[in-house]
C-alpha positions as CSV (number, residue, x, y, z in Angstrom):
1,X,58.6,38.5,-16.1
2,X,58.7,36.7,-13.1
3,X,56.5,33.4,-12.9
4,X,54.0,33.6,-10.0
5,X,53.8,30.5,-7.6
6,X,49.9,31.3,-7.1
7,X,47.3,30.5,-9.7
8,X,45.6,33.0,-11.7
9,X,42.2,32.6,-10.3
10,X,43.5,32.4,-6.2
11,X,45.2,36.1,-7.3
12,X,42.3,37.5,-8.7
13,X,40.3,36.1,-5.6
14,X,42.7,38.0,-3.5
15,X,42.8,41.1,-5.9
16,X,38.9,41.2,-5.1
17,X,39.3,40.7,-1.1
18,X,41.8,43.9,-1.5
19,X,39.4,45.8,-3.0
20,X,36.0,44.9,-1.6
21,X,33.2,45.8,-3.2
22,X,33.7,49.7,-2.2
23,X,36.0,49.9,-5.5
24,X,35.1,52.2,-8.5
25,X,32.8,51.1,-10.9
26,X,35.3,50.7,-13.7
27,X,37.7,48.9,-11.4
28,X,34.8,46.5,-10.6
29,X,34.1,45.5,-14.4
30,X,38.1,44.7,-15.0
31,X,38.1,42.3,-12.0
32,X,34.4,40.9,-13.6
33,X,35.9,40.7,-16.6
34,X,39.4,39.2,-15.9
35,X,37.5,36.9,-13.5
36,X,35.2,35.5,-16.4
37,X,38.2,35.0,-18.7
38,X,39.3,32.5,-16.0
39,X,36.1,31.0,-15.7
40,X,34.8,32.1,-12.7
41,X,31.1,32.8,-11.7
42,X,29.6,35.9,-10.0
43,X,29.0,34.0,-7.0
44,X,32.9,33.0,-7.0
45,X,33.5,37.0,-7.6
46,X,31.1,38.1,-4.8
47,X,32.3,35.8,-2.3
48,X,35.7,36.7,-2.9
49,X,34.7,40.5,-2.4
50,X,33.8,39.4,1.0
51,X,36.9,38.1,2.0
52,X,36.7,34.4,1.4
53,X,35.9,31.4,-1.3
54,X,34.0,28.1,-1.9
55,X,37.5,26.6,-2.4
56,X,39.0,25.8,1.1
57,X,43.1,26.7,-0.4
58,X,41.6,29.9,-1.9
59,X,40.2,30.7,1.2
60,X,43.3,30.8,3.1
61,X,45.2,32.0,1.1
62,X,42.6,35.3,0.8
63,X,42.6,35.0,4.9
64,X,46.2,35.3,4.7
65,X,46.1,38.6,2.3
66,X,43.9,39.8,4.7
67,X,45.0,39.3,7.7
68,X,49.0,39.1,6.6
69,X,50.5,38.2,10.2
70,X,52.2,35.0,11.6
71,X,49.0,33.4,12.8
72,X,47.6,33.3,9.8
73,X,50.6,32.3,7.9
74,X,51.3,29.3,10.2
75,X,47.7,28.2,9.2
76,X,48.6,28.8,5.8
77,X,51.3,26.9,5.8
78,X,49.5,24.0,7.9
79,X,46.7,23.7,5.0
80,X,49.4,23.3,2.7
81,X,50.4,26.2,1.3
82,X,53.9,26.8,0.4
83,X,56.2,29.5,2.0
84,X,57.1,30.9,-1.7
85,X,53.4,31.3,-2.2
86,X,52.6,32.5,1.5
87,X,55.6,35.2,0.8
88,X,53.6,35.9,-2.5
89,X,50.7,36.6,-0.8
90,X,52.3,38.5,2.0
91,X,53.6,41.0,-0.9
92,X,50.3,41.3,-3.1
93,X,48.8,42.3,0.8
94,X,51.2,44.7,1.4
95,X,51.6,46.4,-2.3
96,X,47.7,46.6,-2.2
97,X,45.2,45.7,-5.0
98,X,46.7,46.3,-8.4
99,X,44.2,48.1,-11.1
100,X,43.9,44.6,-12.7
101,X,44.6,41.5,-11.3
């Protein structure tokens, strides 16, 4: 397996931007359940659902999954995210939320 060049908890952050919180119910306690195992809180999760985080590198990096163009990328970029993880992203984006992050 492939290592990933983005952190567990930014992925799941993303995974929950993907999916908003329109996704089924047992979709929605995996991602609550994988997100606890990583430590986050429910205000973390929820936030994340709405397409953005209390962590300024999360946060782009969740603008960038959601808005995958090269606007947002520079800016990506620019706050110091790396192209391999910006190309990450870019490819989670386009793929779509997995059933578990």
């Amino acid at each position: 397996m492939a290592s990933s060049s983005i952190d567990p908890r930014v992925r799941l952050s993303i995974e929950l931007a993907l999916t908003g919180p329109n996704a089924s119910k047992p979709l929605l306690e995996k991602q609550e359940e994988a997100g606890r195992a990583l430590g986050m809180t429910g205000a973390e999760m929820d936030i994340a659902r709405r397409g953005s985080s209390f962590d300024f590198n999360t946060s782009i990096a969740v603008k960038l999954a959601l808005n995958a163009c090269r606007e947002t990328r520079q800016r990506a970029l620019r706050a110091g995210l790396s192209e391999e993880a910006c190309t990450e992203i870019e490819r989670i984006s386009q793929a779509g939320p997995s059933p578990i992050a």
